[in-house]
PyMOL Python script that loads the backbone (N, CA, C, O; Angstrom):
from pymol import cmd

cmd.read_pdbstr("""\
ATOM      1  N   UNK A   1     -64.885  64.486  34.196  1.00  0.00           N
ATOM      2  CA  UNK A   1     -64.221  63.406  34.918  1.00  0.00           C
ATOM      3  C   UNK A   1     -63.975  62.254  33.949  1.00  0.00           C
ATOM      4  O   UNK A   1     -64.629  62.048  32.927  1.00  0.00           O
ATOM      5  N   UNK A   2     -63.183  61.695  34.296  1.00  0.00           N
ATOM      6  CA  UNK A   2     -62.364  60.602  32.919  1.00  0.00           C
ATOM      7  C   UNK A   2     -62.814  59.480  33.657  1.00  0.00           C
ATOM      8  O   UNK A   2     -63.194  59.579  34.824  1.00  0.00           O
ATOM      9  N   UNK A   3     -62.785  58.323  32.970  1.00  0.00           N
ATOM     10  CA  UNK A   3     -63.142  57.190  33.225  1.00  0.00           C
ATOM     11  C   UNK A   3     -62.241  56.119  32.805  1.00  0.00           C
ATOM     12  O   UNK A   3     -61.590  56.121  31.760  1.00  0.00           O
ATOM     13  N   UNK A   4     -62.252  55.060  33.838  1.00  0.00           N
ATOM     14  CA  UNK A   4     -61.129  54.140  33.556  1.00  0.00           C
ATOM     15  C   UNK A   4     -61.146  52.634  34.053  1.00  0.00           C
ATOM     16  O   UNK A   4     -61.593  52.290  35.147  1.00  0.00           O
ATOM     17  N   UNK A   5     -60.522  51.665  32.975  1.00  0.00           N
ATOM     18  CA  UNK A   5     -60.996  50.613  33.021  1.00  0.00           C
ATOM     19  C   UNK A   5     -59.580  49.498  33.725  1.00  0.00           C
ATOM     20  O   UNK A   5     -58.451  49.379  33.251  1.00  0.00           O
ATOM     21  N   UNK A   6     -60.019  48.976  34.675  1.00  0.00           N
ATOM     22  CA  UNK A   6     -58.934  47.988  35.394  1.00  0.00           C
ATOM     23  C   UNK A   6     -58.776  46.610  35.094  1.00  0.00           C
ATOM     24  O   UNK A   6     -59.751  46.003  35.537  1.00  0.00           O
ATOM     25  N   UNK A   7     -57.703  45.608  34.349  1.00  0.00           N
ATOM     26  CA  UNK A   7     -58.092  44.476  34.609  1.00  0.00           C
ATOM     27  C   UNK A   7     -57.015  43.589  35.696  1.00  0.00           C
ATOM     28  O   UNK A   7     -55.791  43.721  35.708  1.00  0.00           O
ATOM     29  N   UNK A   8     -57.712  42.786  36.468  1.00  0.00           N
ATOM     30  CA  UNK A   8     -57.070  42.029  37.728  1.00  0.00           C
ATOM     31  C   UNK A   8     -57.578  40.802  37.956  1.00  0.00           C
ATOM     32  O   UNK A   8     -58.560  40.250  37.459  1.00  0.00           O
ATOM     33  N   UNK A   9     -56.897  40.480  38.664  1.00  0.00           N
ATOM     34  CA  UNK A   9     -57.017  39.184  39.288  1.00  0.00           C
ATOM     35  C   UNK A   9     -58.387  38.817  39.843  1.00  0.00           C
ATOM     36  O   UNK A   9     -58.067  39.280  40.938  1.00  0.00           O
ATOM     37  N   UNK A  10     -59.515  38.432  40.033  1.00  0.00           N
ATOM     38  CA  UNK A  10     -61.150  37.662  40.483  1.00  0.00           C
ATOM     39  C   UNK A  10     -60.332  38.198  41.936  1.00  0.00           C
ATOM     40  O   UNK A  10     -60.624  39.357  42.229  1.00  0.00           O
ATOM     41  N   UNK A  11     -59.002  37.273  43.215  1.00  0.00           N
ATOM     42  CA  UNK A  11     -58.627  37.122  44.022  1.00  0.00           C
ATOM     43  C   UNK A  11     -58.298  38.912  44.255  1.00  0.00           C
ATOM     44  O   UNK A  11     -58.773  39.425  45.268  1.00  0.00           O
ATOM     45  N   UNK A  12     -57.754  39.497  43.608  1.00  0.00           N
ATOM     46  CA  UNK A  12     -57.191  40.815  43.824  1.00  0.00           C
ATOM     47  C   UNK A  12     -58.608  41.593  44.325  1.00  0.00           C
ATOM     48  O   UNK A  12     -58.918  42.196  45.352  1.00  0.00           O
ATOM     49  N   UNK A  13     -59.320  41.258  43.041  1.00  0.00           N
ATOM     50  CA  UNK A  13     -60.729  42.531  43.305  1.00  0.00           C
ATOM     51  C   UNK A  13     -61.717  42.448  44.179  1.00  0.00           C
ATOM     52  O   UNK A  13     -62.434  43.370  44.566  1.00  0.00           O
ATOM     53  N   UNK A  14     -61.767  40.591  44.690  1.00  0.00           N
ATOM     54  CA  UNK A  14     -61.926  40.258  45.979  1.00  0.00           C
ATOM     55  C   UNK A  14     -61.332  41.497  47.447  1.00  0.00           C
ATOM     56  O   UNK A  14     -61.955  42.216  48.228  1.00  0.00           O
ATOM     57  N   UNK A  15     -60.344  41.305  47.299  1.00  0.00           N
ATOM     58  CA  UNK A  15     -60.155  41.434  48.662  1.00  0.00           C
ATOM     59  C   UNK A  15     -60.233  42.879  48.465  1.00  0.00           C
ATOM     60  O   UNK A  15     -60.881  43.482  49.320  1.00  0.00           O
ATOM     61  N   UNK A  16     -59.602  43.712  47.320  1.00  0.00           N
ATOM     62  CA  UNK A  16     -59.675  45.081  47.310  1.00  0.00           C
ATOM     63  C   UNK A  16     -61.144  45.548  47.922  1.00  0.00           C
ATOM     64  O   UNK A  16     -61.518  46.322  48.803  1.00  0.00           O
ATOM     65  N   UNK A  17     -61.703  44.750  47.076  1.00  0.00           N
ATOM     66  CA  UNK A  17     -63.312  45.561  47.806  1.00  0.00           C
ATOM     67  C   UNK A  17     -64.055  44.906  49.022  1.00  0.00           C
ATOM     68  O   UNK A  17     -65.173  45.282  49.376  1.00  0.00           O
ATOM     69  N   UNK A  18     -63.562  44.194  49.456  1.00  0.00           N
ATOM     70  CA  UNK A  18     -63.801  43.805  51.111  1.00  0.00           C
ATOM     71  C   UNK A  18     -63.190  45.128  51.424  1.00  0.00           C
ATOM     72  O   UNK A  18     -63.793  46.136  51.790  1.00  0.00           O
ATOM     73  N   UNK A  19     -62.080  45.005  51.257  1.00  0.00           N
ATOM     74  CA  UNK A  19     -61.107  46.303  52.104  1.00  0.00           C
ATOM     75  C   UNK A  19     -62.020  47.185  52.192  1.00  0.00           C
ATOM     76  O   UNK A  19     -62.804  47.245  53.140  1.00  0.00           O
ATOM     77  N   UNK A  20     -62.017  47.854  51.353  1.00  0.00           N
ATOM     78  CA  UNK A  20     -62.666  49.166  50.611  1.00  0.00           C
ATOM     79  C   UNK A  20     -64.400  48.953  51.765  1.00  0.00           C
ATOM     80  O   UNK A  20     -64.659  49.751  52.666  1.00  0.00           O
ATOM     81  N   UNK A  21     -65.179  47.923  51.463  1.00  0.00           N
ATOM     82  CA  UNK A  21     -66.583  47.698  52.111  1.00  0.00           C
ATOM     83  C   UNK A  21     -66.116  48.083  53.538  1.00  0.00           C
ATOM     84  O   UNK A  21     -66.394  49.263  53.755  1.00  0.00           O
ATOM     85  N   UNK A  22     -65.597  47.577  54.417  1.00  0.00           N
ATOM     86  CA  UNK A  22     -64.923  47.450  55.739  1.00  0.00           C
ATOM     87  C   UNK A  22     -64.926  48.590  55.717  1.00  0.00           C
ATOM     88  O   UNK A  22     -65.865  48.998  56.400  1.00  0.00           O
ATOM     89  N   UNK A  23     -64.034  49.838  55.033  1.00  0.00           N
ATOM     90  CA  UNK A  23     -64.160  50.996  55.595  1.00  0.00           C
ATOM     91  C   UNK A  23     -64.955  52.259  55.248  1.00  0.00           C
ATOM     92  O   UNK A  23     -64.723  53.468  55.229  1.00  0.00           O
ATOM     93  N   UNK A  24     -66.056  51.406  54.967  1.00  0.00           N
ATOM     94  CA  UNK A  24     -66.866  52.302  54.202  1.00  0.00           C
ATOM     95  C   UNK A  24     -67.065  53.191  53.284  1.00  0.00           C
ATOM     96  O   UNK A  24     -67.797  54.179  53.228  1.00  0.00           O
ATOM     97  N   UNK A  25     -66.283  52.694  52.532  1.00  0.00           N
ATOM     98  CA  UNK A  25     -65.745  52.950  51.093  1.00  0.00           C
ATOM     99  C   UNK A  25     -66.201  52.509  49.648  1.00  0.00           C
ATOM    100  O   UNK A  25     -66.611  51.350  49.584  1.00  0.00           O
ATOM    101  N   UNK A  26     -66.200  53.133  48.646  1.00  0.00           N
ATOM    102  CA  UNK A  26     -66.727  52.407  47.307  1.00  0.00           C
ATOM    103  C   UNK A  26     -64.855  52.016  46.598  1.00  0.00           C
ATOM    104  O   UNK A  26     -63.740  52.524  46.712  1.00  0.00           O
ATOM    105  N   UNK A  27     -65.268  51.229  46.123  1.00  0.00           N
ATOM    106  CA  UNK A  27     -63.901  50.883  45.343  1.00  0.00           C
ATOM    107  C   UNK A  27     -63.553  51.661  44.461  1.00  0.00           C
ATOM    108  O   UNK A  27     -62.473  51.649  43.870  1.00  0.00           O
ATOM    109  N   UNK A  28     -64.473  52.419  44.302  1.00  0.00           N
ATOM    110  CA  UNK A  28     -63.860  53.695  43.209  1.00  0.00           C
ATOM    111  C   UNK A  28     -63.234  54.940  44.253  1.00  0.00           C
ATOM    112  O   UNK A  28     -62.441  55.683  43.674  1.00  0.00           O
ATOM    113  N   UNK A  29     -63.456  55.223  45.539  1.00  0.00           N
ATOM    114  CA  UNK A  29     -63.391  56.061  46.778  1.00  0.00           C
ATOM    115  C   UNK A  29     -61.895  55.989  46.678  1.00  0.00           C
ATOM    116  O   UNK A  29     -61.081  56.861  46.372  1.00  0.00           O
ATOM    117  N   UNK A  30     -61.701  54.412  47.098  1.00  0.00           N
ATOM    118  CA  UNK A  30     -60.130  53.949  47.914  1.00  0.00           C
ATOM    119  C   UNK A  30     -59.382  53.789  46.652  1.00  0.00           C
ATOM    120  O   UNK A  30     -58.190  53.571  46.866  1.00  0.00           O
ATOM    121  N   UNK A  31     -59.688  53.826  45.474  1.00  0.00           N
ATOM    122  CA  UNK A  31     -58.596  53.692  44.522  1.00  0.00           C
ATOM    123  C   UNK A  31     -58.329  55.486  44.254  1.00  0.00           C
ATOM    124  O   UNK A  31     -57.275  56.094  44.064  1.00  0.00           O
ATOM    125  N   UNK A  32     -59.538  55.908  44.322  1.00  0.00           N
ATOM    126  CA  UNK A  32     -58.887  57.751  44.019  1.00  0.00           C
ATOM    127  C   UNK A  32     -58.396  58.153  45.391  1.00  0.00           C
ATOM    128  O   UNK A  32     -57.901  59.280  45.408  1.00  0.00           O
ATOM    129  N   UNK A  33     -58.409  57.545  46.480  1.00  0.00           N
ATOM    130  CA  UNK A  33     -57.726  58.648  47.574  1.00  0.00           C
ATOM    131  C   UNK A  33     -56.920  57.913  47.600  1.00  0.00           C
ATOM    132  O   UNK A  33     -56.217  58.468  48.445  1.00  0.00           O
ATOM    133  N   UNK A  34     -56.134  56.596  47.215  1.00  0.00           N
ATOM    134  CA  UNK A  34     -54.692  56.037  46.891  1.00  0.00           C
ATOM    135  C   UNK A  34     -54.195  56.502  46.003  1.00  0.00           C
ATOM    136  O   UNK A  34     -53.016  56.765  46.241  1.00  0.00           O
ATOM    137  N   UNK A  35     -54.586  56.814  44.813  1.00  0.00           N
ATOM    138  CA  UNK A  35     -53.894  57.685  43.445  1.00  0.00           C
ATOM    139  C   UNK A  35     -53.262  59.145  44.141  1.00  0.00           C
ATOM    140  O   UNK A  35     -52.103  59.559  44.185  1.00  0.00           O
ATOM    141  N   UNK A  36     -54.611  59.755  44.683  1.00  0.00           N
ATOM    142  CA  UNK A  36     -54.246  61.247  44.935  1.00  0.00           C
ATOM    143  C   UNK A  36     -53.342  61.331  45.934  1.00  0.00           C
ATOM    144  O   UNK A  36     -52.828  62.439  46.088  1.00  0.00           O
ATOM    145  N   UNK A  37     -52.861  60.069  46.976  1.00  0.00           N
ATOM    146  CA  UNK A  37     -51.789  60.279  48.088  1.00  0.00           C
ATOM    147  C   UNK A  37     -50.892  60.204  46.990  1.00  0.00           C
ATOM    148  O   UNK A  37     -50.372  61.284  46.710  1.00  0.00           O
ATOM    149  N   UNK A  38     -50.448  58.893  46.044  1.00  0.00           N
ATOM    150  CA  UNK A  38     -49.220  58.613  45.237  1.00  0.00           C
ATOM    151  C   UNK A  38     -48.520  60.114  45.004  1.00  0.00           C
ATOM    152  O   UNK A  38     -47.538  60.672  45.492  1.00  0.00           O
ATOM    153  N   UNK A  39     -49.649  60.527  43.887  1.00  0.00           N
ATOM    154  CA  UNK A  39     -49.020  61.881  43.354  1.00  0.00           C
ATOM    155  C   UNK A  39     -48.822  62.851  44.001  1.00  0.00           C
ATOM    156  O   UNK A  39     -48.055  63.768  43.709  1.00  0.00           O
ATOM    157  N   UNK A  40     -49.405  62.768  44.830  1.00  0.00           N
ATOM    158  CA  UNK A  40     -48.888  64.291  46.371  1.00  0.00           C
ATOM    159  C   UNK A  40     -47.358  63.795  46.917  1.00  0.00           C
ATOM    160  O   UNK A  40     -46.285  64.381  47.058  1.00  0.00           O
ATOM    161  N   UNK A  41     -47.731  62.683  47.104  1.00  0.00           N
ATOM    162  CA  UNK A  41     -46.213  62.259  47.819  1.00  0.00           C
ATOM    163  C   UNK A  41     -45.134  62.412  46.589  1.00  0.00           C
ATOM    164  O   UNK A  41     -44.386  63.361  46.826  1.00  0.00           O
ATOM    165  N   UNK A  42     -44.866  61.837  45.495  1.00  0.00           N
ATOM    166  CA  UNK A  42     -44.312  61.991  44.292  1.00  0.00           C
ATOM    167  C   UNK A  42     -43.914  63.241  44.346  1.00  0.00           C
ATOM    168  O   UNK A  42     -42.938  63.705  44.935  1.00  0.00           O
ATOM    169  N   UNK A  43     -44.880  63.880  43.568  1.00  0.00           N
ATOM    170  CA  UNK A  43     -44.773  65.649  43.794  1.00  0.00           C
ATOM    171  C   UNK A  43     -44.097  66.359  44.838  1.00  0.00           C
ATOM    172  O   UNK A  43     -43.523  67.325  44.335  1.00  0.00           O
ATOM    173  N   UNK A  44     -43.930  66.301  45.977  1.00  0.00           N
ATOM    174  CA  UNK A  44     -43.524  66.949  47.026  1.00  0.00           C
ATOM    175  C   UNK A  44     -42.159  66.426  47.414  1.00  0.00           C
ATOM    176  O   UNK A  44     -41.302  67.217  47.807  1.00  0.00           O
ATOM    177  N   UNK A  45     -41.823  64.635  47.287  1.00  0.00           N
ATOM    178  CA  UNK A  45     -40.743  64.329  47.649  1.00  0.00           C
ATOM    179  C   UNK A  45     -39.963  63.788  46.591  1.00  0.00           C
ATOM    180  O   UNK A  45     -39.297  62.778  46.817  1.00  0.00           O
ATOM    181  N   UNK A  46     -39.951  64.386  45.324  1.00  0.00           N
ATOM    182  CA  UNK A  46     -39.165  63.750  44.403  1.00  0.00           C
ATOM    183  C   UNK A  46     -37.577  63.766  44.518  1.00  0.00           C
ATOM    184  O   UNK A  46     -36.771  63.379  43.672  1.00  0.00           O
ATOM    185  N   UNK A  47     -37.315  64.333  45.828  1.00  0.00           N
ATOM    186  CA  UNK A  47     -35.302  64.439  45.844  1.00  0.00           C
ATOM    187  C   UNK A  47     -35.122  63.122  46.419  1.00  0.00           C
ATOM    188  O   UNK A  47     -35.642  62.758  47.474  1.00  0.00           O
ATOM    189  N   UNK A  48     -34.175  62.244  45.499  1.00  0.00           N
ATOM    190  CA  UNK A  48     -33.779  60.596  46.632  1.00  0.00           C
ATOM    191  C   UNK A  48     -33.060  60.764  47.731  1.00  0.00           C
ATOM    192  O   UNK A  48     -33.132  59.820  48.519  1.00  0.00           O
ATOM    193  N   UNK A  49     -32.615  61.354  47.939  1.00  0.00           N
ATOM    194  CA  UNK A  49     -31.786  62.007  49.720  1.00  0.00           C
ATOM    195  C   UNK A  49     -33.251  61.822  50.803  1.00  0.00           C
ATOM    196  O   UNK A  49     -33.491  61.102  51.772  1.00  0.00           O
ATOM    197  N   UNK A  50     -33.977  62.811  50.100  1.00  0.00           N
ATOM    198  CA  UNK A  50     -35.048  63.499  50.966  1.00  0.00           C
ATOM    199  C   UNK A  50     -36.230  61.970  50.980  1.00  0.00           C
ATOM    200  O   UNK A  50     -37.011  61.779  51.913  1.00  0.00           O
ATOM    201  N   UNK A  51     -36.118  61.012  49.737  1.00  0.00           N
ATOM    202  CA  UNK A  51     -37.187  59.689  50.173  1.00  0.00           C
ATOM    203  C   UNK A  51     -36.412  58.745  51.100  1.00  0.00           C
ATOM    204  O   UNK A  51     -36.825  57.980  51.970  1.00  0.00           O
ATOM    205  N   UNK A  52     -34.967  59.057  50.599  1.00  0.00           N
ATOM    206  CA  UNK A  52     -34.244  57.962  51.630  1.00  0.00           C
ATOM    207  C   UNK A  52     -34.366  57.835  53.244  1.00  0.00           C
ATOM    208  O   UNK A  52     -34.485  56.897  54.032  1.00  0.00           O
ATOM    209  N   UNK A  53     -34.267  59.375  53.348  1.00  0.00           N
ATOM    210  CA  UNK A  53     -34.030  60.307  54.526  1.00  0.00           C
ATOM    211  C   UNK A  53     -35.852  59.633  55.369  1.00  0.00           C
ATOM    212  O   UNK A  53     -35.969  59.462  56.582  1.00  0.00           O
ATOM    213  N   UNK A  54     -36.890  59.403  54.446  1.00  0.00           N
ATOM    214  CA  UNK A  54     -38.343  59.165  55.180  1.00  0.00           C
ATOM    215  C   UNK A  54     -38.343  57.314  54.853  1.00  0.00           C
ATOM    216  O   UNK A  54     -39.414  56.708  54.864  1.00  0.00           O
ATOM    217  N   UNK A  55     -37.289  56.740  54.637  1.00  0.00           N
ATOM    218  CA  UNK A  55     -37.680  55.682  54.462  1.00  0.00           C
ATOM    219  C   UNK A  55     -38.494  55.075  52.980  1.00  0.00           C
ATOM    220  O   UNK A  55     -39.067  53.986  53.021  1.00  0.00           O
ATOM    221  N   UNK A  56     -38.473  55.694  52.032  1.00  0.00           N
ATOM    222  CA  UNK A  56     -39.601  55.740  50.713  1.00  0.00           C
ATOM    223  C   UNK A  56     -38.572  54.932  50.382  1.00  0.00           C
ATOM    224  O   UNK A  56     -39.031  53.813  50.151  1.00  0.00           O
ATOM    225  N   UNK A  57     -36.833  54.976  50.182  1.00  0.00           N
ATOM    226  CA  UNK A  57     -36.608  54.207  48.968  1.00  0.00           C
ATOM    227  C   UNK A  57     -34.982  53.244  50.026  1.00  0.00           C
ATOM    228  O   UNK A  57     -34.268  53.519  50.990  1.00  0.00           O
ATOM    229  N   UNK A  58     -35.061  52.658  49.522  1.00  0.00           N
ATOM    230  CA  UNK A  58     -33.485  51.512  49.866  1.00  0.00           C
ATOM    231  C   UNK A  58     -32.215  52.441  49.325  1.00  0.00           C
ATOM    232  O   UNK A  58     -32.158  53.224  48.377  1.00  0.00           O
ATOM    233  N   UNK A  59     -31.253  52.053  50.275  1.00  0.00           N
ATOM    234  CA  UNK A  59     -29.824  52.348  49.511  1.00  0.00           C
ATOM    235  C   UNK A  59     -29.748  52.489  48.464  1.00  0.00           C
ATOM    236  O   UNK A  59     -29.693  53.596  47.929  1.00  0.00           O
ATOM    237  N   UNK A  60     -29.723  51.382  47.866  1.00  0.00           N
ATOM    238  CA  UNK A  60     -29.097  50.580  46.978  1.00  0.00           C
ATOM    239  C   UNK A  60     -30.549  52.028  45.960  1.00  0.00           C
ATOM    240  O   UNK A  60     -30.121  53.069  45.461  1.00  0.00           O
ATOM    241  N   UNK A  61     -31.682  51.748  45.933  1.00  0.00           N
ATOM    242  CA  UNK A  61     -32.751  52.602  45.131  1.00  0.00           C
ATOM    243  C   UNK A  61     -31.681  54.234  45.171  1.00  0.00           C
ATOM    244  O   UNK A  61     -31.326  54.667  44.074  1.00  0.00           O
ATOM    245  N   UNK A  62     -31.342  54.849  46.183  1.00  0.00           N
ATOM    246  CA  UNK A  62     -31.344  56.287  46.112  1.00  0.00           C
ATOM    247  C   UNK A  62     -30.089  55.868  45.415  1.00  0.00           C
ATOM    248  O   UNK A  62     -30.200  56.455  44.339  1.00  0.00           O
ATOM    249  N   UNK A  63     -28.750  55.083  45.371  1.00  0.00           N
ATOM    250  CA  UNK A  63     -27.439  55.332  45.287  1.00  0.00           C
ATOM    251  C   UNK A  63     -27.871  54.963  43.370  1.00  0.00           C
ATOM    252  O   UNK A  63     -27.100  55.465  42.553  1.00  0.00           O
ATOM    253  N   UNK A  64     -28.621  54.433  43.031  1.00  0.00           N
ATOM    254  CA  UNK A  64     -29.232  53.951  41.559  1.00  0.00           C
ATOM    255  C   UNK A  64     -29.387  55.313  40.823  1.00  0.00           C
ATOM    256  O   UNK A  64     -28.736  55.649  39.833  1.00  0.00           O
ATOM    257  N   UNK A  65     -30.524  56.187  41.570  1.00  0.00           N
ATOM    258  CA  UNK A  65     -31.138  57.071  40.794  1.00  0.00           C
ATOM    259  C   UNK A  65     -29.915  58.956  41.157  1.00  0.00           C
ATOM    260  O   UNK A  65     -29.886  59.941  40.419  1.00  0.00           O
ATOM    261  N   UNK A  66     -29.287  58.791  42.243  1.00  0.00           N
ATOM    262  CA  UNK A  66     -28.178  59.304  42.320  1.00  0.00           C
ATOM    263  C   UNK A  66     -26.803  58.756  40.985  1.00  0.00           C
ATOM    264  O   UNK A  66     -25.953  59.556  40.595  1.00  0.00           O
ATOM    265  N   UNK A  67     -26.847  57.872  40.683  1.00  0.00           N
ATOM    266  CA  UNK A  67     -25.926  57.607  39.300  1.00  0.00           C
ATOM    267  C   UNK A  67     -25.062  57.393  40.616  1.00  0.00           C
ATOM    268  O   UNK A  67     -24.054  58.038  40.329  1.00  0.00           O
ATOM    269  N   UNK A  68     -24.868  56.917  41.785  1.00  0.00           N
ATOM    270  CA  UNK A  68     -23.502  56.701  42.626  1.00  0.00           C
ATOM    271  C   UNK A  68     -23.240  55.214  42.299  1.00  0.00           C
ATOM    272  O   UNK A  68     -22.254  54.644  42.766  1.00  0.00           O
TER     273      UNK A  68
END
""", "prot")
cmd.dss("prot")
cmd.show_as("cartoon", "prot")
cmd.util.cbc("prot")
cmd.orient("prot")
């Protein structure tokens, strides 16, 4: 397992780990089951039709990465 170092805001890492405490979570928990949604979602919906189509990206984003 790899290890990794964050730097942020005092205010950011505040509230992240309230969050994280609240749901009974370690701040290392809620940052890997936020990573591992990113890349599942990434992975699975990389067509811009198909993010537009769920709301993931703006017009103006799909008509960008479409070259329209």
């Amino acid at each position: 397992m790899q290890s990794l170092t964050l730097v942020m805001e005092d205010s950011l890492f505040q509230a992240a780990n309230t969050y994280a405490t609240e749901r009974g979570l370690t701040l290392t928990q809620l940052l890997k089951t936020y990573l591992t949604h990113l890349t599942q979602v990434s992975a699975t919906t990389s067509d811009p039709l198909e993010q537009f189509s769920q709301g993931r990206l703006s017009r103006f984003e799909t008509m960008k990465l479409l070259n329209v």
